[in-house]
C-alpha positions in Angstrom: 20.6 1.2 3.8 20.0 -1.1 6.2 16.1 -1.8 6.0 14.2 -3.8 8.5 10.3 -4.6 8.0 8.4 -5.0 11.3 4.8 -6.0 11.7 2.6 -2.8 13.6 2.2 -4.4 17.0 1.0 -2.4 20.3 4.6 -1.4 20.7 4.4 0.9 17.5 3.3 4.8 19.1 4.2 7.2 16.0 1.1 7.4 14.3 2.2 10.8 13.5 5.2 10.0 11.8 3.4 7.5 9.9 0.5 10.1 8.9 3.4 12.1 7.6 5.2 9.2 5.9 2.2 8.2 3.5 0.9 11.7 3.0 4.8 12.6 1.9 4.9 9.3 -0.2 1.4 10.2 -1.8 2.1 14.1 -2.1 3.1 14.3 -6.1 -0.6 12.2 -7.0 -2.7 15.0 -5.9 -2.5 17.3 -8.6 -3.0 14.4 -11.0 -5.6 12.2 -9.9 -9.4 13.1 -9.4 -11.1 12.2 -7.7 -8.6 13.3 -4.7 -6.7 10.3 -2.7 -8.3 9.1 0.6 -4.9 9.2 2.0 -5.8 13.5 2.2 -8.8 11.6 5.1 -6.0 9.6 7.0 -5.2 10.8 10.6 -2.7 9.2 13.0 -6.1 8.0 14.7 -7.5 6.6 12.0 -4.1 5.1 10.8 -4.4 3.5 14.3 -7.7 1.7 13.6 -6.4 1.0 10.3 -3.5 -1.0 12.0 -5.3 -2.6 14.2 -8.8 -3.9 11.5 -6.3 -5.0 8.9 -2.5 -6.0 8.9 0.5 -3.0 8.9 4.0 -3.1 8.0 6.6 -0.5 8.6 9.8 -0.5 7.0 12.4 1.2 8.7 16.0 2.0 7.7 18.3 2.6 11.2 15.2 3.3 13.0 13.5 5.7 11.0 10.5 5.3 9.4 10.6 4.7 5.2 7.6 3.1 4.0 4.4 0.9 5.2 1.6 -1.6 3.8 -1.8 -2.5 4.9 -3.0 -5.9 4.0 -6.5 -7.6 4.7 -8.0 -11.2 3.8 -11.2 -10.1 1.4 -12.1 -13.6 0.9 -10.9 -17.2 0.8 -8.7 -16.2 -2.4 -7.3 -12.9 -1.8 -5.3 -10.9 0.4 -6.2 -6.8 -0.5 -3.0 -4.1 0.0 -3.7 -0.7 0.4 -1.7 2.3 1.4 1.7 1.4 0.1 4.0 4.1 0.7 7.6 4.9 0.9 9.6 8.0 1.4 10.2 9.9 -2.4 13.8 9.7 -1.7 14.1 5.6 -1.2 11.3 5.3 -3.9 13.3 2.2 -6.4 15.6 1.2 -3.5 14.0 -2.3 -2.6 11.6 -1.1 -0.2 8.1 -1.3 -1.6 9.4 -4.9 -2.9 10.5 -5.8 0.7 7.1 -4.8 2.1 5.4 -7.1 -0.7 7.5 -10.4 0.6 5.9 -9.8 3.8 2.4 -9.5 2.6 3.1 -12.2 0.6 4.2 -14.6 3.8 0.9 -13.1 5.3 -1.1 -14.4 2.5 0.7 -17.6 2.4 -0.4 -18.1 6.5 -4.0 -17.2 5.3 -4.2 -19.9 2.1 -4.9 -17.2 0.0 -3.9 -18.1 -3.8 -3.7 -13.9 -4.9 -3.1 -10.6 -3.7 -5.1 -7.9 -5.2 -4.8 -4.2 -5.4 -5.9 -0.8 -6.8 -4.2 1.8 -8.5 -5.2 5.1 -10.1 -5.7 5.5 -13.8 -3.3 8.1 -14.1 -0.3 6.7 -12.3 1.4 4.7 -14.9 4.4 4.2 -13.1 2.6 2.2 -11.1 1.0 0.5 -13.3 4.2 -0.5 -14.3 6.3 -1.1 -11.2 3.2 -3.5 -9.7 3.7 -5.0 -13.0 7.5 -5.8 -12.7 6.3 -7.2 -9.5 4.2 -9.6 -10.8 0.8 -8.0 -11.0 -1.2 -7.8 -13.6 -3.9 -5.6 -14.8 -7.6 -7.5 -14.0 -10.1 -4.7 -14.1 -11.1 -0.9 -14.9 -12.8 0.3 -12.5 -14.4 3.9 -11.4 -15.3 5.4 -8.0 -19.1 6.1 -7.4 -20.4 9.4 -9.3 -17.4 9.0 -11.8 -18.8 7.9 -15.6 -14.9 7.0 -16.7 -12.6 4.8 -15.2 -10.4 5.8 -12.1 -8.3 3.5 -11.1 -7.6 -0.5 -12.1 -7.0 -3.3 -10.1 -4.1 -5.4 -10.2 -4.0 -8.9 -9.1 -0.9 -11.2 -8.2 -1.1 -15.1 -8.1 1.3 -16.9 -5.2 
């Protein structure tokens, strides 16, 4: 593999490809998370404003597109990363870690001392791959009209 991580700049045009790319990434959650993932809302025009109110990364292995992360300062402390994706078939390769060393140089520009992130309840594998990472479990948390927990966040000092 030969994996190259490039900020999403104006250049970038396949908002398609990337639609596809998290919604393949994010297709085995469906049938086990409720409520259902806002990655079913995305559209390439939405993933377009996305890029453009927050900070995107694309990975891509000899051109083609294998995974992406969103990133955003939510305060003086923390950087936030949503959307994390990478194709099924490159899922423990390196590429999900490669995309956190970038978010991580983005928080270091910022001053931020942690990044922070969400994950679902039900995704355990998750759970334990953010935690191999260096994350570790800081809340329970549950999305409006839910009376259990959803998903917990995860948070990451640098």
């Amino acid at each position: 593999m030969t994996l190259e991580i490039r900020q999403i700049d104006e250049s970038f045009t396949d908002w398609d490809g990337l639609l596809a790319l998290v919604l393949n990434a994010f297709d085995y959650m469906h049938p086990l998370i409720d409520p259902p993932s806002s990655a079913l809302k995305l559209t390439p025009e939405s993933l377009k404003a996305k890029a453009h109110e927050e900070i995107g990364y694309i990975a891509l292995d000899e051109g083609r597109l294998v995974g992406c992360l969103f990133c955003r300062q939510e305060s003086e402390e923390t950087l936030y990363l949503g959307k994390l994706a990478v194709l099924p078939t490159l899922q423990g390769k390196g590429v999900g870690r490669a995309m956190l060393a970038a978010a991580e140089g983005v928080a270091k520009a910022c001053g931020v001392t942690r990044l922070r992130l969400e994950t679902r309840i039900e995704l355990k594998d998750n759970h334990r791959r953010f935690a191999a990472w260096g994350f570790a479990k800081t809340a329970d948390k549950s999305h409006p009209g839910y009376d259990r927990t959803t998903f917990i966040e995860m948070v990451k000092a640098i």
